[in-house]
N, C-alpha and C positions, 0 to 999 in steps of 0.2 A: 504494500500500500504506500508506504514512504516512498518507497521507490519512482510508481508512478507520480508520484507528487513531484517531488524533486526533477524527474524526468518532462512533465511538464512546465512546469517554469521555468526550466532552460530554454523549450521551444518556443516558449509563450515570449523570453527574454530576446533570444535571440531574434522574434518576427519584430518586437519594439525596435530593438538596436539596427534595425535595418532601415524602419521604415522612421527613423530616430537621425539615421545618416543620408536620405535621401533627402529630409526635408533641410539639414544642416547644409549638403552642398548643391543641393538645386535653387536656382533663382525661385522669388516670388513666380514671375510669367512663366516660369517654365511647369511647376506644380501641375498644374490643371492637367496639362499634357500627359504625366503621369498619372493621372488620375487622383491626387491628391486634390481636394476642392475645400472650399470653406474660408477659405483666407484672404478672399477679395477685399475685406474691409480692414485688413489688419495692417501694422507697417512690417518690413522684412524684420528688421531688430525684432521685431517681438514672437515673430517666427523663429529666426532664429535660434530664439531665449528658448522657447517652448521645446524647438528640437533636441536643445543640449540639455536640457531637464529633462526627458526622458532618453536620453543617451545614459548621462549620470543615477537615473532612476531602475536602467536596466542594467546596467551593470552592477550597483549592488546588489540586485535580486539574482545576477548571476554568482557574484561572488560568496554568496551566501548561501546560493545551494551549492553551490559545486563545494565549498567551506564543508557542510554537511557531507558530502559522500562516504568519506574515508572512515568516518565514527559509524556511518550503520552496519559497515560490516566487523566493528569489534565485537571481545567476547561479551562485554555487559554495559552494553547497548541500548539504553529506553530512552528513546523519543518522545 
């Protein structure tokens, strides 16, 4: 059960971190193209800000399971 847990949140981490660095280096005008929408009334700075907040948002949730791996498989183990 841990396991999928854990195993999920990496996948779950690794889809933000992506769609976390696309928003980081793709222009404002260029978004849409990607299929990224919603951000017609915002300024890029604030896009920006939003990308690197869940860049830094997924990476601690990566860091923190992958953190967890190595203790589930000890001998006295409770989660």
């Amino acid at each position: 059960m841990n396991i999928a847990k854990i195993g999920f949140q990496i996948i779950l981490g690794l889809i933000f971190l992506c769609t976390g660095g696309v928003k980081l280096l793709t222009s404002k005008e260029d978004l849409p193209a990607k299929g990224i929408t919603g951000f017609e009334n915002i300024q890029p700075q604030w896009i920006k800000c939003l990308a690197l907040a869940e860049i830094i948002g997924t990476l601690t949730l990566l860091v923190f399971s992958i953190h967890t791996l190595p203790h589930m498989f000890l001998k006295n183990y409770h989660y």
